[in-house]
Backbone and ligand atoms as CSV (ligand in chain L), in Angstrom:
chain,resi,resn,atom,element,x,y,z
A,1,UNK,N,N,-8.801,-1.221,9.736
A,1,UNK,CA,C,-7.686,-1.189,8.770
A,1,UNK,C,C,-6.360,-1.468,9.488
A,2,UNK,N,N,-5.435,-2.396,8.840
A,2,UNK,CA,C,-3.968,-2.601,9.559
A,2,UNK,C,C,-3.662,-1.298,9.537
A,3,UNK,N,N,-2.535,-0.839,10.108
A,3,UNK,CA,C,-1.135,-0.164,10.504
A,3,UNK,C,C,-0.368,-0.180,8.924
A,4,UNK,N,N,-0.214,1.102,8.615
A,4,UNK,CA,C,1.065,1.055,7.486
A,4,UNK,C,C,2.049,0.065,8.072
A,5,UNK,N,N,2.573,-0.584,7.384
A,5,UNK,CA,C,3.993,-1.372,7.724
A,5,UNK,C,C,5.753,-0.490,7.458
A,6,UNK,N,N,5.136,0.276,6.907
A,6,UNK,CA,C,6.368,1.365,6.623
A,6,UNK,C,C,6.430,2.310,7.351
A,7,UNK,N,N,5.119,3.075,7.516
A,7,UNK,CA,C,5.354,4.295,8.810
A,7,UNK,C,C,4.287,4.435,9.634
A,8,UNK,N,N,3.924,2.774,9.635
A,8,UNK,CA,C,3.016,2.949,11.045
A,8,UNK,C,C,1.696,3.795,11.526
A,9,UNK,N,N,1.579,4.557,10.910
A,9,UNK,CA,C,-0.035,5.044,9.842
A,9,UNK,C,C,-0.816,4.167,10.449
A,10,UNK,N,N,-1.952,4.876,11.008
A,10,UNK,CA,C,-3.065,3.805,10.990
A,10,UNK,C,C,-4.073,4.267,9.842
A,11,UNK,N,N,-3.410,5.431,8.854
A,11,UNK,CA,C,-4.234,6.284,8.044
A,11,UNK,C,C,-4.522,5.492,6.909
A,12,UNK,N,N,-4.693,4.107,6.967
A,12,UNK,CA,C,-4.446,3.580,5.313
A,12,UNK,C,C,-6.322,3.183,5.203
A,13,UNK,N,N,-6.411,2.711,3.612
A,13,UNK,CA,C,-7.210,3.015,3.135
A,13,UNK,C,C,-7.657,1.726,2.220
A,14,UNK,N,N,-9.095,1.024,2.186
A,14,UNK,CA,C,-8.171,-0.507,1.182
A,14,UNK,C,C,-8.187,0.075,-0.366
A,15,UNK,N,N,-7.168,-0.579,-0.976
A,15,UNK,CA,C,-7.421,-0.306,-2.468
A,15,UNK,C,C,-8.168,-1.493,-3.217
A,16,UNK,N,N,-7.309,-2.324,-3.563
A,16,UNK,CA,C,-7.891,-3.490,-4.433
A,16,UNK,C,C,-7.332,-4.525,-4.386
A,17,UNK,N,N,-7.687,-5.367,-4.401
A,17,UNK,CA,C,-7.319,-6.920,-4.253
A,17,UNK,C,C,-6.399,-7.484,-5.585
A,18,UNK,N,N,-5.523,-7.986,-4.836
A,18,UNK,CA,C,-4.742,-8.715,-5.993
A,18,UNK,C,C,-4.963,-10.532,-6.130
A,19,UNK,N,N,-4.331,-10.749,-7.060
A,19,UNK,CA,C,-4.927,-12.489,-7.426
A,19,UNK,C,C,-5.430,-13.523,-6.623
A,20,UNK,N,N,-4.437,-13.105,-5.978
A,20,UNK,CA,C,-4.508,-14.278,-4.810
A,20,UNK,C,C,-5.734,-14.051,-3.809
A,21,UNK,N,N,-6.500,-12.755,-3.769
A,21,UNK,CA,C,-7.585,-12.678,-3.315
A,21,UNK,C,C,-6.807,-11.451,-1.951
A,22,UNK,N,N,-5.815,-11.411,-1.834
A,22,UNK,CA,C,-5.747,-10.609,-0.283
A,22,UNK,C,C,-5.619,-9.035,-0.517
A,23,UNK,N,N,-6.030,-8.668,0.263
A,23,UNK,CA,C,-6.561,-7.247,0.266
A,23,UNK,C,C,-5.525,-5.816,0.261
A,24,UNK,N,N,-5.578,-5.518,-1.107
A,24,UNK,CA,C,-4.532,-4.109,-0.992
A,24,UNK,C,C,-4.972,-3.160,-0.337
A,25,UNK,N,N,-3.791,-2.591,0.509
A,25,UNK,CA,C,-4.058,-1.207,1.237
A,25,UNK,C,C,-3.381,0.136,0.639
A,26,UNK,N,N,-3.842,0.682,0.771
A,26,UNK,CA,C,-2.889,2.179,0.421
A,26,UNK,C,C,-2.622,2.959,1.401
A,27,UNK,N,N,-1.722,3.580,2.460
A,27,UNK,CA,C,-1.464,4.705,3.364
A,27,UNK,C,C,-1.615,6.153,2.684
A,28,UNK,N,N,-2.210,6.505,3.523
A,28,UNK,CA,C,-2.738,8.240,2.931
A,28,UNK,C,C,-1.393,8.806,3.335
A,29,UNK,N,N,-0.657,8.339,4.146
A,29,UNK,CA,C,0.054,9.500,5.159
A,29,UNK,C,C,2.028,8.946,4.122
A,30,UNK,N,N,2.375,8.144,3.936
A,30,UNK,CA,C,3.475,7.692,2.999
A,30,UNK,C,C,2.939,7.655,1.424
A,31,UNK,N,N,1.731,7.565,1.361
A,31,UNK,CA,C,0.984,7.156,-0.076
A,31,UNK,C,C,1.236,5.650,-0.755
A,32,UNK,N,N,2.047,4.657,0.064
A,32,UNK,CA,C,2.620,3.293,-0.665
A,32,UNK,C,C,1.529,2.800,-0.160
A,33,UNK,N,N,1.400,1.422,-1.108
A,33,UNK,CA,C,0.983,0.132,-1.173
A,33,UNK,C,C,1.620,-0.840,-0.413
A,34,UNK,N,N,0.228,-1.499,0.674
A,34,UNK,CA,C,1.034,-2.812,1.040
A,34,UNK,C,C,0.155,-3.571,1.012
A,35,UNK,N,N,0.324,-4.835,1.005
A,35,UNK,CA,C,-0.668,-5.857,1.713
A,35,UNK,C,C,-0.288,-6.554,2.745
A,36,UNK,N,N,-1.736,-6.843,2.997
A,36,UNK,CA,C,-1.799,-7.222,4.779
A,36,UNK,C,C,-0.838,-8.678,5.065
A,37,UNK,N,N,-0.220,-8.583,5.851
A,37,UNK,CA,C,0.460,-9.822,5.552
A,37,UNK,C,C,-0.204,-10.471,7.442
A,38,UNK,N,N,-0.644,-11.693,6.580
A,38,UNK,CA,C,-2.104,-12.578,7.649
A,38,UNK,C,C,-1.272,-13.307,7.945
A,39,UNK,N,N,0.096,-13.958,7.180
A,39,UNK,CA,C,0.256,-14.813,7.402
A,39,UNK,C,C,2.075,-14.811,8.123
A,40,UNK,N,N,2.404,-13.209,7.815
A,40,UNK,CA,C,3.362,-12.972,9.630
A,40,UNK,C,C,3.202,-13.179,10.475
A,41,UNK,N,N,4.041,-13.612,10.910
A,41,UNK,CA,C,3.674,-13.296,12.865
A,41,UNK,C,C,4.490,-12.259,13.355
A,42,UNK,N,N,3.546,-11.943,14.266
A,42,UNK,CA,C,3.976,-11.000,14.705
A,42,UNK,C,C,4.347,-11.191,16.216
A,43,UNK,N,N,5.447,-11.039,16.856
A,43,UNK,CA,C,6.095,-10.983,18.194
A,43,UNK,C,C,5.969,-10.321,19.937
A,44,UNK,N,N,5.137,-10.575,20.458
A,44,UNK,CA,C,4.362,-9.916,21.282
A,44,UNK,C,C,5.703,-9.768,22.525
A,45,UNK,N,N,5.008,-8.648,23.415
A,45,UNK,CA,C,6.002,-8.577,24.037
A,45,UNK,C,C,6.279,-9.275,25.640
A,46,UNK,N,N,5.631,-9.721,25.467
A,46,UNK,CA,C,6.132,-11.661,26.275
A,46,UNK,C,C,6.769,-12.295,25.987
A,47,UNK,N,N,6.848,-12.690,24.229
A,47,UNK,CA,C,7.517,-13.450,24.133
A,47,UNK,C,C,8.685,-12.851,23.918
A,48,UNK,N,N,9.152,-11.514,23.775
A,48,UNK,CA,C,10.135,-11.015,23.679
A,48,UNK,C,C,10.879,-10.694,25.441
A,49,UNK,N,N,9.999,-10.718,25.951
A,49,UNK,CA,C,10.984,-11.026,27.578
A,49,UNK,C,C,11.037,-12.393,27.972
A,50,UNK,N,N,10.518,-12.887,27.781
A,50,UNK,CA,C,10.986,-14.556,27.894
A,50,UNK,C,C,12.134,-14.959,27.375
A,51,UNK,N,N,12.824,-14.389,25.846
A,51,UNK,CA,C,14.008,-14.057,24.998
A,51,UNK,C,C,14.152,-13.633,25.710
A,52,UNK,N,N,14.353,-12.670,26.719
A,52,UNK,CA,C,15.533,-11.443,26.965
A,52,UNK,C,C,16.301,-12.382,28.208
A,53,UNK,N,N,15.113,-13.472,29.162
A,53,UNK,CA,C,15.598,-13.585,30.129
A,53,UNK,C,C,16.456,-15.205,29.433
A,54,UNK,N,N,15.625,-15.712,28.913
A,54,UNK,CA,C,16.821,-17.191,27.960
A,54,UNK,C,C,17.913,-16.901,27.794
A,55,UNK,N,N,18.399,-15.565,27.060
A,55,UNK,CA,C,19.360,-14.926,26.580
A,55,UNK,C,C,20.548,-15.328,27.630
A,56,UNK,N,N,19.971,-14.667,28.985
A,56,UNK,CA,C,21.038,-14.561,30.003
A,56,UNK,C,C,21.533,-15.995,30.344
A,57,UNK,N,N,20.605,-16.734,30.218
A,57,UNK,CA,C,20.827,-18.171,30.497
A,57,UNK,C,C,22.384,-19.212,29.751
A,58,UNK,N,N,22.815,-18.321,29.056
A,58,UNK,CA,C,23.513,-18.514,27.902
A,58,UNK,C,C,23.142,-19.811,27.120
A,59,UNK,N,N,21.955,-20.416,26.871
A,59,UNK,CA,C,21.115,-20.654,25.772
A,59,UNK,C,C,21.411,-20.757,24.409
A,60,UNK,N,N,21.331,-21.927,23.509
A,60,UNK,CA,C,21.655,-21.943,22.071
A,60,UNK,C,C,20.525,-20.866,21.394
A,61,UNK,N,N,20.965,-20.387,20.271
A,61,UNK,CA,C,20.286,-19.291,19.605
A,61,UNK,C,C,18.910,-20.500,18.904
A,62,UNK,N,N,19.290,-21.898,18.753
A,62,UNK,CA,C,18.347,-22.694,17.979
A,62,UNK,C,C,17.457,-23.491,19.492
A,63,UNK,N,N,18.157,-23.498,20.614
A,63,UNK,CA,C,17.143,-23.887,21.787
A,63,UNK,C,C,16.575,-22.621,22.178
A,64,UNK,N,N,17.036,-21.166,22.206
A,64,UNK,CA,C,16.042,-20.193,22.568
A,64,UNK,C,C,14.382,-20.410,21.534
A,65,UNK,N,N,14.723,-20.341,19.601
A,65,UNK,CA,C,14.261,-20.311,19.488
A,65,UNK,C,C,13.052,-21.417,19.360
A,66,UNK,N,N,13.269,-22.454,20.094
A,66,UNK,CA,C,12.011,-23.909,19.885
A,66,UNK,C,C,11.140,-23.179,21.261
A,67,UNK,N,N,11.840,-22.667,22.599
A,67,UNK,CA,C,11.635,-22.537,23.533
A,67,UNK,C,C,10.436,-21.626,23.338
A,68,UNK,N,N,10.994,-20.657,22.903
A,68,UNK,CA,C,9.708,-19.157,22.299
A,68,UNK,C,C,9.039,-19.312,21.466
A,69,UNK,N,N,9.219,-20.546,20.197
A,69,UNK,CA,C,8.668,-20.476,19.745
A,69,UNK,C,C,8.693,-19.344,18.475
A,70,UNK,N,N,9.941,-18.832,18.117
A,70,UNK,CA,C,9.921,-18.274,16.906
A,70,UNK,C,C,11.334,-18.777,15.801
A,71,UNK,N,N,11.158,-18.164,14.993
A,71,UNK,CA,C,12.081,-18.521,13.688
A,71,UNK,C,C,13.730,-17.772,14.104
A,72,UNK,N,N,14.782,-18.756,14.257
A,72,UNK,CA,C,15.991,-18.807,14.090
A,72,UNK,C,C,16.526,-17.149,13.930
A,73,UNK,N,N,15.720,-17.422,12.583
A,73,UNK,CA,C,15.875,-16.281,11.766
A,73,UNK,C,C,15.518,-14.730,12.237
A,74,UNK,N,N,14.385,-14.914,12.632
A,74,UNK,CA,C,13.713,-13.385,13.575
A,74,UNK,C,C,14.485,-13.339,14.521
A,75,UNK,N,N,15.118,-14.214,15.565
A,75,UNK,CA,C,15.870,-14.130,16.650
A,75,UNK,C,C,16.973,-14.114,16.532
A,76,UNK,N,N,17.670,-13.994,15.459
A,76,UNK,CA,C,18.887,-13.151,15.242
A,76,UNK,C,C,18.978,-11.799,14.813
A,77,UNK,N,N,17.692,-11.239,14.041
A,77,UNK,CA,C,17.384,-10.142,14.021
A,77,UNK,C,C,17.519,-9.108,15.058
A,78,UNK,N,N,16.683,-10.044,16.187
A,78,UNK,CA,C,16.109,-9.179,17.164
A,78,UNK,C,C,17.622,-8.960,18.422
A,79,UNK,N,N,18.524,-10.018,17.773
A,79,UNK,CA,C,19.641,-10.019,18.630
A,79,UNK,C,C,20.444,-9.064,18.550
A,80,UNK,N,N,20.480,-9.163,17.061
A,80,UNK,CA,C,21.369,-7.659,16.395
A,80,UNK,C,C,20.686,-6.579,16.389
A,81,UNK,N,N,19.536,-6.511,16.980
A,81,UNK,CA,C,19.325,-4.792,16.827
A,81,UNK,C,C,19.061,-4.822,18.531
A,82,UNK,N,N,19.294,-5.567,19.521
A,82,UNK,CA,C,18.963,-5.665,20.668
A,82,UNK,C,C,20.816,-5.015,21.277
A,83,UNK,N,N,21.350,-6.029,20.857
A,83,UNK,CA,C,23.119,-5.727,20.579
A,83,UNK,C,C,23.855,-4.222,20.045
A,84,UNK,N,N,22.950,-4.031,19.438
A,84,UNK,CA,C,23.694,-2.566,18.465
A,84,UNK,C,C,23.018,-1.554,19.443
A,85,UNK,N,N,22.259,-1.397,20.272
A,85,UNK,CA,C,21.783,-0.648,21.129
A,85,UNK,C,C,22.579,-0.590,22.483
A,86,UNK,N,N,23.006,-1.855,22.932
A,86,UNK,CA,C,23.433,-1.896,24.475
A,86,UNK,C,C,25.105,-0.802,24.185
A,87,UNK,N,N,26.015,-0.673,23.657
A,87,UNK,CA,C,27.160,-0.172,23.768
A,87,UNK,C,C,26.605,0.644,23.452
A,88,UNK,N,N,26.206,1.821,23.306
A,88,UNK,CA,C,26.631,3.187,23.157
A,88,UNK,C,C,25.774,3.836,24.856
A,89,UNK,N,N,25.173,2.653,25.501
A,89,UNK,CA,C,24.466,2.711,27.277
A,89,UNK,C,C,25.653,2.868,27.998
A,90,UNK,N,N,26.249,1.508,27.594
A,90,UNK,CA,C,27.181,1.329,28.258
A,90,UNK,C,C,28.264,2.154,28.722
A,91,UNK,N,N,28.919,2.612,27.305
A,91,UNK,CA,C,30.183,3.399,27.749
A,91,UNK,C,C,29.363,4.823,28.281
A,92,UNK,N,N,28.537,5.519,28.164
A,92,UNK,CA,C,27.865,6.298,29.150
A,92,UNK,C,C,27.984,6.142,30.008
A,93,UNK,N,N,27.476,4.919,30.663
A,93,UNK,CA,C,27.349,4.767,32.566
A,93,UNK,C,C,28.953,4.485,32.786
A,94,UNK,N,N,29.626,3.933,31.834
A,94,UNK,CA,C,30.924,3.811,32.511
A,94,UNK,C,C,32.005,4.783,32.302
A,95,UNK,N,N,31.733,6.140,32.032
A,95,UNK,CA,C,32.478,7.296,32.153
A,95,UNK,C,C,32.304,7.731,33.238
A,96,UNK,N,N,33.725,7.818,33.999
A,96,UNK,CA,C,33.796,8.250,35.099
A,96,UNK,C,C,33.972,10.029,35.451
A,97,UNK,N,N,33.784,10.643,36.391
A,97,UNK,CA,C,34.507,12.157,36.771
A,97,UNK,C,C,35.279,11.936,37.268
A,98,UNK,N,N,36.598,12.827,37.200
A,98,UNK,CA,C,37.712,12.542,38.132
A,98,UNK,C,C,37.395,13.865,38.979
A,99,UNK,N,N,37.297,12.977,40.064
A,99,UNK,CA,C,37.667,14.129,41.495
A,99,UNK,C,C,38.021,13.844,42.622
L,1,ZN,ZN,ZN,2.545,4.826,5.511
């Protein structure tokens, strides 16, 4: 059985198939409905350090993504939640003690 996509549950359960033939799940542990989505991709974490090191390269956001091999779109995602993390590191390590 997939992984809930909402809370990561491996507790889900199948329910019933909808039109298109693909397979409903139910999570015991959230109780929602999802279906399996076959036809995401999903981002392994290679190709997400291969991004990390392009990045530094200062690299177009549309040549990182031909390079890796993912969608424009996911790699701005992953920029902004990669981004919204580094400053609140930062000003940590750069508080000084005075003595
Ligand atoms: Zn769940």
């Amino acid at each position: 059985m997939p992984a809930c996509p909402i809370c990561a549950s491996s507790q889900t359960v199948k329910n019933s198939c909808i039109h298109n033939g693909k397979q409903r799940f139910k999570c015991h542990d959230c109780r929602r409905q999802f279906v399996e989505q076959t036809t995401k991709k999903v981002i392994d974490q290679a190709t997400r350090e291969l991004i990390d090191r392009l990045l530094l390269e200062r690299i177009s956001l549309a040549g990182i993504s031909r390079a890796a091999q993912v969608s424009e779109q996911w790699l701005q995602i992953y920029i902004n939640e990669k981004y919204a993390l580094v400053p609140r590191t930062l000003q940590v390590a750069a508080k000084k003690r005075g003595d």
